[in-house]
C-alpha positions in Angstrom: 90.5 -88.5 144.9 93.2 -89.7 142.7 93.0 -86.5 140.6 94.2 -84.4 143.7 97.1 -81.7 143.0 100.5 -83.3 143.8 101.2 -81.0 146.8 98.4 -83.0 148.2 99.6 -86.8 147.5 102.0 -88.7 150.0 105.4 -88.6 149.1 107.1 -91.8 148.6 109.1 -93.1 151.1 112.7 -92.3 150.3 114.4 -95.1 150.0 118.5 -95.7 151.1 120.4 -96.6 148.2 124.0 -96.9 148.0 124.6 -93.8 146.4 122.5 -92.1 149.7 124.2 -94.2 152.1 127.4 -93.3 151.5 126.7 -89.4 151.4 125.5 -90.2 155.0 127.6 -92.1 155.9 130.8 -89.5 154.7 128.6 -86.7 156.0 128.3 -88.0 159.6 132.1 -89.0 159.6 133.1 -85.4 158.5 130.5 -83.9 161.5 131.9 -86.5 163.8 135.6 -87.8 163.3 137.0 -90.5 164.3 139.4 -90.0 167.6 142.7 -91.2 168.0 141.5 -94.0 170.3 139.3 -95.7 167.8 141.7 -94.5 164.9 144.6 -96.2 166.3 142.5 -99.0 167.4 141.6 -99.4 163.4 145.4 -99.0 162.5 146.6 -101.8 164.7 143.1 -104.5 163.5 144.3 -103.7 160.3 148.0 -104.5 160.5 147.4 -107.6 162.4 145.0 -108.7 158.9 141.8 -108.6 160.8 138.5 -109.0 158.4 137.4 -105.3 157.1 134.4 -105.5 159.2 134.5 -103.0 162.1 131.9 -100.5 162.4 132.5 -97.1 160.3 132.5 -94.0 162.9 129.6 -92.9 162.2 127.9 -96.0 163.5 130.3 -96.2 166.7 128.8 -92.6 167.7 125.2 -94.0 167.3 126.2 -96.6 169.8 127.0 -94.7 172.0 124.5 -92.2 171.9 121.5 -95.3 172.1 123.3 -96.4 174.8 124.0 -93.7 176.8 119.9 -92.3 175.9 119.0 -95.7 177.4 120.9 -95.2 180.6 122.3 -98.5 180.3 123.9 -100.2 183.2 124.7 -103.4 181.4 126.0 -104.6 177.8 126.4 -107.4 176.2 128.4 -107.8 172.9 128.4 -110.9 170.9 131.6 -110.8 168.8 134.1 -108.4 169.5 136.6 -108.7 167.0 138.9 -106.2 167.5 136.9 -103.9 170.2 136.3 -100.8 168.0 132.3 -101.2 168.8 132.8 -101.9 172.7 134.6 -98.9 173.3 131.7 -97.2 171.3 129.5 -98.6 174.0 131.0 -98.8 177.0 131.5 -95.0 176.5 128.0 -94.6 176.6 126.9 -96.5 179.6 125.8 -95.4 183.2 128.8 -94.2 185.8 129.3 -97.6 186.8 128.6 -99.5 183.8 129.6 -102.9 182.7 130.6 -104.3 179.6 130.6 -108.5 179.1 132.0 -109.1 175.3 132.0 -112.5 174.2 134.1 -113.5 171.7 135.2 -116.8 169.9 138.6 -116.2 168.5 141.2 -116.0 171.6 143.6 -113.9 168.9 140.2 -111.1 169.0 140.1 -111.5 172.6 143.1 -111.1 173.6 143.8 -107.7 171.0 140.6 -106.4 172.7 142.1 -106.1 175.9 
């Protein structure tokens, strides 16, 4: 019934507002920092002007924790940009695991490698 005690009613789901998302996000990035691969990695995109774009850390450890849960043998990345997310896989794949990144811009390319 509608006049049920509130311990009883369904919570709302929570929703993720900017405010929350950026406690997250900080939180996971103090739990989890960034290493001096990925750091560097950001350094260099970032003094050759690349677009503010790249994957916070947080988000890099979740890919590679989905793709290492998945066992994945394969991956494909559609825009690389600077690499910061294809390292994030590729650590995560299958001894033996492949990595095909396709990117547009030869100057992304050729900083990924």
């Amino acid at each position: 019934t509608n006049d049920s005690p509130s311990l009883f009613k369904r919570p709302t789901k929570p929703e993720m507002t900017q405010p929350r998302w950026e406690y997250t996000n900080k939180y996971l990035a103090d739990l989890f920092p960034e290493d001096s691969v990925l750091s560097n990695l950001r350094e260099d995109a970032h003094t050759e002007k690349f677009p503010n774009i790249m994957i916070s850390t947080p988000v890099g450890r979740l890919l590679t924790l989905f793709t290492s849960m998945t066992s994945a043998k394969f991956v494909v990345e559609v825009g690389t940009l600077g690499g910061y997310s294809g390292i994030c896989l590729a650590r995560g794949l299958a001894p033996n695991g492949r990595l095909l990144c396709i990117e547009k811009s030869e100057k992304y390319c050729t900083f990924a490698r």
